[in-house]
mmCIF file of the C-alpha atoms, coordinates in Angstrom:
data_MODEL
# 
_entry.id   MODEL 
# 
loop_
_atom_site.group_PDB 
_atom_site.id 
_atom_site.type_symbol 
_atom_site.label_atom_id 
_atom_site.label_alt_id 
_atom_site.label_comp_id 
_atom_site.label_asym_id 
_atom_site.label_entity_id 
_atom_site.label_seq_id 
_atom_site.pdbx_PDB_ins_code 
_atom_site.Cartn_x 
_atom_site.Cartn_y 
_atom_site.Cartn_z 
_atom_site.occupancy 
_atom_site.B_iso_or_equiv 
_atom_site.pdbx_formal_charge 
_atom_site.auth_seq_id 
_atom_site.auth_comp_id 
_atom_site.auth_asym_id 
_atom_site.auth_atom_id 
_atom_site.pdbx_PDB_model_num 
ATOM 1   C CA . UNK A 1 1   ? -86.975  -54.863 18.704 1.00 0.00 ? 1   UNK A CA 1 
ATOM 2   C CA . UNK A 1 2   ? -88.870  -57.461 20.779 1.00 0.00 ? 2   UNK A CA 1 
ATOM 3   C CA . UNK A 1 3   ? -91.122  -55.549 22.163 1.00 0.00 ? 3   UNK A CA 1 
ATOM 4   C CA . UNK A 1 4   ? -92.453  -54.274 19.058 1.00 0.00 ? 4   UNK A CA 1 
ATOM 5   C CA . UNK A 1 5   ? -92.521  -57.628 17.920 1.00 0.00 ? 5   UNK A CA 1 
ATOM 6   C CA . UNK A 1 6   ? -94.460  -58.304 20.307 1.00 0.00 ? 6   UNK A CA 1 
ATOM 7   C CA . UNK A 1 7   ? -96.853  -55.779 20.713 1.00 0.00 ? 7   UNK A CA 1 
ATOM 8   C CA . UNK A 1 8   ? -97.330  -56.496 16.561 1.00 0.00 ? 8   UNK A CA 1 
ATOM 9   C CA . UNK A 1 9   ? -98.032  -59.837 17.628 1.00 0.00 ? 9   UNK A CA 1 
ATOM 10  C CA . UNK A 1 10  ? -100.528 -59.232 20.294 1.00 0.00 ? 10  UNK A CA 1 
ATOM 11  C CA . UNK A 1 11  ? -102.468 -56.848 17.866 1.00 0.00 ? 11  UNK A CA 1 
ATOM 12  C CA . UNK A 1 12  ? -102.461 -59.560 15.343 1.00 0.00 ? 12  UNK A CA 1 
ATOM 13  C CA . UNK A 1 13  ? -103.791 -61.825 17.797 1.00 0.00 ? 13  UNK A CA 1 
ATOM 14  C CA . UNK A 1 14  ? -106.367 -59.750 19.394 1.00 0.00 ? 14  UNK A CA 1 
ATOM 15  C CA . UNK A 1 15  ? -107.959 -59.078 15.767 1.00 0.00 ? 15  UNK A CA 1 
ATOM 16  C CA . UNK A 1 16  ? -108.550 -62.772 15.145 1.00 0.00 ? 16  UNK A CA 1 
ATOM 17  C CA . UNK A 1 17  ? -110.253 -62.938 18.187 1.00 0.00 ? 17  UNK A CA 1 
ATOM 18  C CA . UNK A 1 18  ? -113.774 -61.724 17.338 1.00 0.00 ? 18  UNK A CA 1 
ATOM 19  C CA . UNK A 1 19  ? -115.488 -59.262 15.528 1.00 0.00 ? 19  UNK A CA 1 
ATOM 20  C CA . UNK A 1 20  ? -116.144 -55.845 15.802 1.00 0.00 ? 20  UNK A CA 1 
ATOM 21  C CA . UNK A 1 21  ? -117.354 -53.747 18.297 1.00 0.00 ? 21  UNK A CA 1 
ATOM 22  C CA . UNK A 1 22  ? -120.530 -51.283 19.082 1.00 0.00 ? 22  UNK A CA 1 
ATOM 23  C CA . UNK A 1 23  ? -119.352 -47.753 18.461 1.00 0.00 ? 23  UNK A CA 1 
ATOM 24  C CA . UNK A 1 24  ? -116.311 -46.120 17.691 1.00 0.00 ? 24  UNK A CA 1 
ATOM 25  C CA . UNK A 1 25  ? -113.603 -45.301 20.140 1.00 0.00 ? 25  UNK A CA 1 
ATOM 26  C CA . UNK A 1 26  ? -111.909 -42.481 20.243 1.00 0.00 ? 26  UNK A CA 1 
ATOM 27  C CA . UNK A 1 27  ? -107.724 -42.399 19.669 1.00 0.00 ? 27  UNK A CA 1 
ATOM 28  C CA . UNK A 1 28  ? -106.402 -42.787 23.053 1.00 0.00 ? 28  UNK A CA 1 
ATOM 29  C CA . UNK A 1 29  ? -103.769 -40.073 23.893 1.00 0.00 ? 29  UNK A CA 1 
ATOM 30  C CA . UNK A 1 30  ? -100.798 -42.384 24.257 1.00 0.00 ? 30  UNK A CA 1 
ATOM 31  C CA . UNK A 1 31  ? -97.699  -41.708 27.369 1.00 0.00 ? 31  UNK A CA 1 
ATOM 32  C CA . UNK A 1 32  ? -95.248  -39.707 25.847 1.00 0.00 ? 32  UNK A CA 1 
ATOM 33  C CA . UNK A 1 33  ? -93.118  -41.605 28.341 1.00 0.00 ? 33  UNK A CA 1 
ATOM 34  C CA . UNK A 1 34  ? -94.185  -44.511 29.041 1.00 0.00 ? 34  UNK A CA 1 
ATOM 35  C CA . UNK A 1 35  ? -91.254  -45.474 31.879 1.00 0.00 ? 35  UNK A CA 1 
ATOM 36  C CA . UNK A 1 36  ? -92.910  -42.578 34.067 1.00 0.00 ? 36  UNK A CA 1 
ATOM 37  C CA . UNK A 1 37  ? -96.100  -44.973 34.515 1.00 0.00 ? 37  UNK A CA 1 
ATOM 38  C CA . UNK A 1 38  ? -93.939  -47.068 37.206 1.00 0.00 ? 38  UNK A CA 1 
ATOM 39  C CA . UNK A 1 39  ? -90.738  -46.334 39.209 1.00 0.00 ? 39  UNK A CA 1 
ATOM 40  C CA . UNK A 1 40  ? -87.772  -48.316 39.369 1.00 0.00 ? 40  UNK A CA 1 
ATOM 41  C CA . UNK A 1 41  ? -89.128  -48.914 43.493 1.00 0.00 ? 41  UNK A CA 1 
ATOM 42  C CA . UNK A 1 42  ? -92.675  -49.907 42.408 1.00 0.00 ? 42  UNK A CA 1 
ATOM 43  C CA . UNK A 1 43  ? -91.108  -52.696 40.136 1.00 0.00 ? 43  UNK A CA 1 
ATOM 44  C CA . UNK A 1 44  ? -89.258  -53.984 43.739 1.00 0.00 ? 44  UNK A CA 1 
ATOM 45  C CA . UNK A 1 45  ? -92.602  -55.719 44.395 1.00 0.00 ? 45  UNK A CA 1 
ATOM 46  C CA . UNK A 1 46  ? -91.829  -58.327 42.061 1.00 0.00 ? 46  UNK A CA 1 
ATOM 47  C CA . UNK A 1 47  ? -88.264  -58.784 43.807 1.00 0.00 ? 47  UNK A CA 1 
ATOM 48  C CA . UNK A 1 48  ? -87.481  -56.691 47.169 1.00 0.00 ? 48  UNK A CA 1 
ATOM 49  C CA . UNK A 1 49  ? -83.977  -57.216 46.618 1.00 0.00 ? 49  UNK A CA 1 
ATOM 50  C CA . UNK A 1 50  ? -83.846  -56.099 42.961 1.00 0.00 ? 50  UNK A CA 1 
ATOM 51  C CA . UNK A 1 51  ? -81.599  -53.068 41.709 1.00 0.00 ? 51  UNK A CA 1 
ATOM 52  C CA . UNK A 1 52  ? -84.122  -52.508 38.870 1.00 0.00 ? 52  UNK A CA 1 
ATOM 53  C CA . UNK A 1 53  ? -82.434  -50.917 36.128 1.00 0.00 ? 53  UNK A CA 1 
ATOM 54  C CA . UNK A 1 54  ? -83.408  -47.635 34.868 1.00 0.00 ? 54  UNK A CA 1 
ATOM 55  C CA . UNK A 1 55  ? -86.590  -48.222 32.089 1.00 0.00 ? 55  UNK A CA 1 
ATOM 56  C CA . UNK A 1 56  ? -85.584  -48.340 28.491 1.00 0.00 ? 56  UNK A CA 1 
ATOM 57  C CA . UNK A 1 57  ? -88.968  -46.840 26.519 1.00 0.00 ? 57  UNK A CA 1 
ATOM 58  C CA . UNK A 1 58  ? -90.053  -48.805 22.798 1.00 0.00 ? 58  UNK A CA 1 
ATOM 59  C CA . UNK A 1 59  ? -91.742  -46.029 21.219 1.00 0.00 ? 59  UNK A CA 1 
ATOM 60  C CA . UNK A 1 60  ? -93.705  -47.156 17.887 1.00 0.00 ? 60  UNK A CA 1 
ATOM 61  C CA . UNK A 1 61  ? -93.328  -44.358 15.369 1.00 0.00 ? 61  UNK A CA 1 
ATOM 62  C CA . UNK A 1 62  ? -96.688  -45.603 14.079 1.00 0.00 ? 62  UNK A CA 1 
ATOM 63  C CA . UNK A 1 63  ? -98.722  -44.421 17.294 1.00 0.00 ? 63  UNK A CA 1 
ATOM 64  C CA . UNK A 1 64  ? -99.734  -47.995 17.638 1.00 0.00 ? 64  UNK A CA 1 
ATOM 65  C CA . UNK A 1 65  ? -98.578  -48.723 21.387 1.00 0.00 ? 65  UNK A CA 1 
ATOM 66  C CA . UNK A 1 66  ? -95.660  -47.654 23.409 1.00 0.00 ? 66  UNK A CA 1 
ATOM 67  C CA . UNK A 1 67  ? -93.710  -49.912 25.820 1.00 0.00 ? 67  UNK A CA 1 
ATOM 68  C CA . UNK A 1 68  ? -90.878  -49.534 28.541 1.00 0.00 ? 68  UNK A CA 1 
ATOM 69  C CA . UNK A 1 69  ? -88.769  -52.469 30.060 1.00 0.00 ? 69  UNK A CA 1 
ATOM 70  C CA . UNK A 1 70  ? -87.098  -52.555 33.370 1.00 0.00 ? 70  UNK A CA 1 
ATOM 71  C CA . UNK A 1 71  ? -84.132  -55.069 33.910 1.00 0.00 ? 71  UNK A CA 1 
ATOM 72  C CA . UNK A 1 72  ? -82.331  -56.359 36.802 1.00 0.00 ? 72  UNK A CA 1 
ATOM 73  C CA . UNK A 1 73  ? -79.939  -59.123 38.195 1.00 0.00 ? 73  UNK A CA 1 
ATOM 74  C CA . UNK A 1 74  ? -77.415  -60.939 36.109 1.00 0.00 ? 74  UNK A CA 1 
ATOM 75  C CA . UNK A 1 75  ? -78.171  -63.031 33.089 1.00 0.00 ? 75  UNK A CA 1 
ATOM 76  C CA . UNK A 1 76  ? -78.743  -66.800 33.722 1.00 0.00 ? 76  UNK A CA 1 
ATOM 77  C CA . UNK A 1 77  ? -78.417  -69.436 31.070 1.00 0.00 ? 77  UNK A CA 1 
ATOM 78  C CA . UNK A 1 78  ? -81.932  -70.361 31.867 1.00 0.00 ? 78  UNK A CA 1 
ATOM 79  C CA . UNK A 1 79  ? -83.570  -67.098 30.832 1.00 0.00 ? 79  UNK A CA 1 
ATOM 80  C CA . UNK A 1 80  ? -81.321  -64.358 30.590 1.00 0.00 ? 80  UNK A CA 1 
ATOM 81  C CA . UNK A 1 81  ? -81.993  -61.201 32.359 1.00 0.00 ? 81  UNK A CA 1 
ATOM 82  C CA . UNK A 1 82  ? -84.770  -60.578 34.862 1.00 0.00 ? 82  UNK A CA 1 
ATOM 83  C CA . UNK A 1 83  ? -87.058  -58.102 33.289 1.00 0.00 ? 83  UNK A CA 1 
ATOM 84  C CA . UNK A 1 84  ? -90.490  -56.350 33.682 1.00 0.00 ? 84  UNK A CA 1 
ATOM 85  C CA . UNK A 1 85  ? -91.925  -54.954 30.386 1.00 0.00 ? 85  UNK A CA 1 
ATOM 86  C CA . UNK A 1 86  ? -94.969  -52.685 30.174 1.00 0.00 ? 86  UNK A CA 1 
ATOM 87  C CA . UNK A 1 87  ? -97.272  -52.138 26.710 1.00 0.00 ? 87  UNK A CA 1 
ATOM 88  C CA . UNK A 1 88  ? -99.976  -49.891 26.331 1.00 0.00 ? 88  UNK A CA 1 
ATOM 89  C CA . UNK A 1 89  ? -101.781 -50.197 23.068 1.00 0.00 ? 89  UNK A CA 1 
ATOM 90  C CA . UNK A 1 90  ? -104.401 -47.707 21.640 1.00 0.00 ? 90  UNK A CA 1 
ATOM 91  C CA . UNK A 1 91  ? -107.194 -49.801 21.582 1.00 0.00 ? 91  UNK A CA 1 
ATOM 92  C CA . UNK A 1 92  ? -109.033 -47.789 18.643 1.00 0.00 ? 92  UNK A CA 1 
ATOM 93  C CA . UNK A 1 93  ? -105.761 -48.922 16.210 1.00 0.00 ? 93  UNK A CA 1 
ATOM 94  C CA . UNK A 1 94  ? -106.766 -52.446 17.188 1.00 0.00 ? 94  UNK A CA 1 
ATOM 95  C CA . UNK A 1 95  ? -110.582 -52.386 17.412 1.00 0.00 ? 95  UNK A CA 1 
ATOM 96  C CA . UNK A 1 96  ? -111.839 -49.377 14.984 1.00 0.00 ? 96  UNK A CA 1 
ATOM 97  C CA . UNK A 1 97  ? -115.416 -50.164 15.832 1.00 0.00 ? 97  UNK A CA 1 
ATOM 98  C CA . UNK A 1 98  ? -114.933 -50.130 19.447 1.00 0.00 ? 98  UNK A CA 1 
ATOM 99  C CA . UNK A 1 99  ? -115.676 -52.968 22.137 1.00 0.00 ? 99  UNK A CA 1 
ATOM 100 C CA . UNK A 1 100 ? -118.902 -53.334 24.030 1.00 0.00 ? 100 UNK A CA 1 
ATOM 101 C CA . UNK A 1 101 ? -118.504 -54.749 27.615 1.00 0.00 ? 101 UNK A CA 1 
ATOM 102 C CA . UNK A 1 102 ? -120.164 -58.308 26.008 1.00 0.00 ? 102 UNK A CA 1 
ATOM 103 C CA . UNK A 1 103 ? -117.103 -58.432 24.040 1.00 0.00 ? 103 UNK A CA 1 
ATOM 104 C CA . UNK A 1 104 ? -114.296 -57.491 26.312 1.00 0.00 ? 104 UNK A CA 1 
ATOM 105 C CA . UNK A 1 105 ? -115.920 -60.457 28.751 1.00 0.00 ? 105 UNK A CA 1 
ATOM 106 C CA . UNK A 1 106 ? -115.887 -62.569 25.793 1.00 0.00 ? 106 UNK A CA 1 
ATOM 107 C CA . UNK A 1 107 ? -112.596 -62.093 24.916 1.00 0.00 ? 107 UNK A CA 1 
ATOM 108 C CA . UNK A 1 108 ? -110.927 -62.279 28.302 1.00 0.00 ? 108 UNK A CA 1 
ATOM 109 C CA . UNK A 1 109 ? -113.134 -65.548 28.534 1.00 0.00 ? 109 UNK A CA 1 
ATOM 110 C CA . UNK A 1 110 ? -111.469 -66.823 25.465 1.00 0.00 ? 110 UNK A CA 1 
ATOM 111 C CA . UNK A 1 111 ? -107.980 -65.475 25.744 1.00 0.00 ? 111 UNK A CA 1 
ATOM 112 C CA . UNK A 1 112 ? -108.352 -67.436 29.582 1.00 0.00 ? 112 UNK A CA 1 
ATOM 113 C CA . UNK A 1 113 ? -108.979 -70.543 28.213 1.00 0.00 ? 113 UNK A CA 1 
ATOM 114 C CA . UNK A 1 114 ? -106.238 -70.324 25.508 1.00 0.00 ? 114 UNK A CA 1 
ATOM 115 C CA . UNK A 1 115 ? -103.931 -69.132 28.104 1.00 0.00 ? 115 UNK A CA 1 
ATOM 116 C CA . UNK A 1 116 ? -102.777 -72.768 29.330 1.00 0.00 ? 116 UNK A CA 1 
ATOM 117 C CA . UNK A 1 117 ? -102.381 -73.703 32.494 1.00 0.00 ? 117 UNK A CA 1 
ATOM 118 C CA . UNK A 1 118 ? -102.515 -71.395 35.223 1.00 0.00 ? 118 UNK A CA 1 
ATOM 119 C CA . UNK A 1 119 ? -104.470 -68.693 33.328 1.00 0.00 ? 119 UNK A CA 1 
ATOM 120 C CA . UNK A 1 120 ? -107.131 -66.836 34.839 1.00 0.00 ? 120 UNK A CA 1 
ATOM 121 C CA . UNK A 1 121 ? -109.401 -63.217 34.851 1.00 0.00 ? 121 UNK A CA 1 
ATOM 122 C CA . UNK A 1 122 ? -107.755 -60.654 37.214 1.00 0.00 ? 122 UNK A CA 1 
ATOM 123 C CA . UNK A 1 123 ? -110.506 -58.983 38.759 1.00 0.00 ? 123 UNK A CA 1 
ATOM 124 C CA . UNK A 1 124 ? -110.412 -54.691 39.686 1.00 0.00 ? 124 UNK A CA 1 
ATOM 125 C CA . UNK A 1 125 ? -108.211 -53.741 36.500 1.00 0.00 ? 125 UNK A CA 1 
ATOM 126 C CA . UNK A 1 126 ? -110.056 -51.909 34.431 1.00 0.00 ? 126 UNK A CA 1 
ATOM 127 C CA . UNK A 1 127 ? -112.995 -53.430 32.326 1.00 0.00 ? 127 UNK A CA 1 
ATOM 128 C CA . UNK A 1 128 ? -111.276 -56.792 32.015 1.00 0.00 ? 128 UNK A CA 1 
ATOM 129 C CA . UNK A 1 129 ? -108.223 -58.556 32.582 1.00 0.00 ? 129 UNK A CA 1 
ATOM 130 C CA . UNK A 1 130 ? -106.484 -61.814 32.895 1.00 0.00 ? 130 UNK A CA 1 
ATOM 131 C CA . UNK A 1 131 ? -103.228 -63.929 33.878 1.00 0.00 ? 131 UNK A CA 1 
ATOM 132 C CA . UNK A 1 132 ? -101.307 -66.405 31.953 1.00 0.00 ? 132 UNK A CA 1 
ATOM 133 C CA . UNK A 1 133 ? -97.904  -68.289 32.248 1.00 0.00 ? 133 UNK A CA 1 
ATOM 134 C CA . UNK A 1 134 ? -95.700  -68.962 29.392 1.00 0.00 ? 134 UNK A CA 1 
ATOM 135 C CA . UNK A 1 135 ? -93.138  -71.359 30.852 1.00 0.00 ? 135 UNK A CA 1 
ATOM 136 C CA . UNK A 1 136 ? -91.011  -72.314 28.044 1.00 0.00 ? 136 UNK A CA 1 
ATOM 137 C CA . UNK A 1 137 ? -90.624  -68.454 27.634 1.00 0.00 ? 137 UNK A CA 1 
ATOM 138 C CA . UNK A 1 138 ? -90.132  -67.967 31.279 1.00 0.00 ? 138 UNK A CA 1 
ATOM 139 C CA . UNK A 1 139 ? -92.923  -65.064 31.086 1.00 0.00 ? 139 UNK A CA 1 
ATOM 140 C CA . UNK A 1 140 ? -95.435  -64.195 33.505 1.00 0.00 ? 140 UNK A CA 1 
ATOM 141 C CA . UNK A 1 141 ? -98.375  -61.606 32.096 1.00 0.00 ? 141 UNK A CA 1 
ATOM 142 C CA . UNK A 1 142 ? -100.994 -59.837 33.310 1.00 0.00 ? 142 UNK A CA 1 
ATOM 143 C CA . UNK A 1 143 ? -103.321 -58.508 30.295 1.00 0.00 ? 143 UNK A CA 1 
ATOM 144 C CA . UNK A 1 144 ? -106.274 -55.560 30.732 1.00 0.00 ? 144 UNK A CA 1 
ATOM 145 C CA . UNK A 1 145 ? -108.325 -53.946 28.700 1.00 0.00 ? 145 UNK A CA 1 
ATOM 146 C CA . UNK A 1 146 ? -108.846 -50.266 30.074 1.00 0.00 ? 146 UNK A CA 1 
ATOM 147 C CA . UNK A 1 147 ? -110.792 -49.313 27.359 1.00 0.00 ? 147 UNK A CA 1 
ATOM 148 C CA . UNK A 1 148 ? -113.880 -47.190 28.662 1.00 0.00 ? 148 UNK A CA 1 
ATOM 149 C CA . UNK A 1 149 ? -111.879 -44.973 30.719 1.00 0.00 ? 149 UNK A CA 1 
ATOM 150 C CA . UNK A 1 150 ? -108.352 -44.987 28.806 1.00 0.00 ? 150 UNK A CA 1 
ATOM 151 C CA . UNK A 1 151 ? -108.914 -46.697 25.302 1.00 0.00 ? 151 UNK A CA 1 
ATOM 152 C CA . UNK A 1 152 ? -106.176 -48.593 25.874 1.00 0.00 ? 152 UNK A CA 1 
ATOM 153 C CA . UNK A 1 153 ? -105.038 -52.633 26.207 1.00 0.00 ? 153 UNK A CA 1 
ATOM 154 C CA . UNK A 1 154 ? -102.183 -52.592 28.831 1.00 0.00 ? 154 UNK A CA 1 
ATOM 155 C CA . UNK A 1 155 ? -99.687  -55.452 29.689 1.00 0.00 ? 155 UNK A CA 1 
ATOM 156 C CA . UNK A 1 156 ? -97.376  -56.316 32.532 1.00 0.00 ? 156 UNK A CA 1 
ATOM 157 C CA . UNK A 1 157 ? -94.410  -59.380 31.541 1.00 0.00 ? 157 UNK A CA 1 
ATOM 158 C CA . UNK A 1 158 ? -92.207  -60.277 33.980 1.00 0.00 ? 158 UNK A CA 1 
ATOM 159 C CA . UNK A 1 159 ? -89.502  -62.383 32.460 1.00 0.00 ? 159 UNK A CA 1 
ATOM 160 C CA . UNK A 1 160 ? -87.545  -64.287 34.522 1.00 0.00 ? 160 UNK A CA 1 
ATOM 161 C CA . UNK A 1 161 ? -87.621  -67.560 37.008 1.00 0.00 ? 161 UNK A CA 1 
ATOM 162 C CA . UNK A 1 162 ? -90.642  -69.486 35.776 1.00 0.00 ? 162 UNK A CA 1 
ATOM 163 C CA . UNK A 1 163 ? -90.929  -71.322 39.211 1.00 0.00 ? 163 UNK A CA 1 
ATOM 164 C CA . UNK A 1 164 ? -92.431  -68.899 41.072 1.00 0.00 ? 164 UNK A CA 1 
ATOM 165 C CA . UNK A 1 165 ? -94.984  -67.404 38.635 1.00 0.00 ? 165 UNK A CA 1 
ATOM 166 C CA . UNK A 1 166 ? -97.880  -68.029 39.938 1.00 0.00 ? 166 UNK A CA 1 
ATOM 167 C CA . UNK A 1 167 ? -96.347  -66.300 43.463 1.00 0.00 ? 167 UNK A CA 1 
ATOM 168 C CA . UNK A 1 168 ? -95.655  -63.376 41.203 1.00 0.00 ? 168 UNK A CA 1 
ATOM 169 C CA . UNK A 1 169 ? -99.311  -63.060 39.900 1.00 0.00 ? 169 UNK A CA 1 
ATOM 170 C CA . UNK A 1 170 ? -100.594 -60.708 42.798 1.00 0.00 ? 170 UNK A CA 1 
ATOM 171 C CA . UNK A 1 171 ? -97.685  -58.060 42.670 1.00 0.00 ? 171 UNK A CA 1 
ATOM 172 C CA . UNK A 1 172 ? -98.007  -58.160 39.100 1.00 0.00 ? 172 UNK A CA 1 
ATOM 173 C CA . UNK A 1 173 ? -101.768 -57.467 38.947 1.00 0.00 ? 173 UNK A CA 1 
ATOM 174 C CA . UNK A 1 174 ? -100.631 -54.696 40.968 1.00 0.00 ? 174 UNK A CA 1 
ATOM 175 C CA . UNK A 1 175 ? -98.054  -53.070 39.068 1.00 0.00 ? 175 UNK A CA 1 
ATOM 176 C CA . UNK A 1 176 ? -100.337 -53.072 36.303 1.00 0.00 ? 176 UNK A CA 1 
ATOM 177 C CA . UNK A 1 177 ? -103.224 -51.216 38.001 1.00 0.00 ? 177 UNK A CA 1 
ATOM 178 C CA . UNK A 1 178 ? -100.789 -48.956 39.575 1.00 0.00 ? 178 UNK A CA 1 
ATOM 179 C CA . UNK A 1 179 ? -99.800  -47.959 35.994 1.00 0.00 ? 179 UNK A CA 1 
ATOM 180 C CA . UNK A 1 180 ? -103.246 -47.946 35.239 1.00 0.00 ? 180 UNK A CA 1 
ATOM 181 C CA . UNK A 1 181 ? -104.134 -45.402 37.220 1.00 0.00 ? 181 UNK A CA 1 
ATOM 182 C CA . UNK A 1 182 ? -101.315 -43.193 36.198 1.00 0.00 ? 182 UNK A CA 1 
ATOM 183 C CA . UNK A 1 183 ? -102.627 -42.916 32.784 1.00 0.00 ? 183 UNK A CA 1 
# 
């Protein structure tokens, strides 16, 4: 139920960004199962010692995005359950007029600077991407747009220990290009 919260949210967000796009883009062909973009053993970069759960899939019967979350460890009173959680969003349902490269730059610019501290582009995932903490939530995300070559917006969260986000930025970046290129 969260993570279709929170993929509604994102969409919501993303649409008061900016404007519309140059062109249309065509309906990207959404995973069927989205857990089989990363493995149970790809998530143990985040945590070598990690018995990552099996990945529970949030399908949206809408054909909006789909989603999958992993989850490991035992649940703290500071943030619950560890937990990695993957979204992949048809980027034509959220831009019908399609993106140019201008405006993914401008919107990773902007997102950036109303990501807080700590927020930053990602460079070599796909045609954008960026970084941002959300402490109070105890989240860690990496955000890309993979829109010329996929159509899609993808997202890697990590929930879990705040203190070392910023340590879990690189293996994070990763794990979201690795299920970027599994697409």
């Amino acid at each position: 139920m969260k993570t279709k919260a929170f993929i509604f949210a994102l969409a919501a967000l993303v649409l008061r960004v900016g404007a519309p796009g140059f062109g249309l883009v065509a309906a990207a062909a959404l995973p069927k199962d989205p857990c089989a973009l990363l493995k149970q053993a790809d998530i143990q970069a985040i945590n070598a010692t990690a018995k990552v759960g099996k990945g529970k899939p949030s399908p949206d019967v809408s054909g909006f995005a789909v989603g999958c979350t992993y989850e490991w460890g035992i649940r703290t009173p500071e943030w619950g359950m560890s937990s990695l959680q993957i979204n992949i969003t048809d980027t034509s349902k959220v831009y019908p007029n399609g993106l140019s490269a201008d405006e993914i730059k401008q919107r990773v610019g902007m997102m950036v600077k109303m990501g807080g501290p700590g927020a930053e582009q990602v460079s070599d995932i796909g045609d954008g991407a960026l970084f941002t903490i959300e402490p109070r939530a105890h989240n860690t995300k990496v955000t890309a747009f993979v829109v010329k070559d996929k159509g899609v917006i993808l997202e890697a969260i990590f929930h879990g220990d705040a203190n070392d986000a910023l340590a879990k930025k690189d293996a994070l970046a990763g794990l979201l290009g690795l299920a970027a290129s599994r697409l």
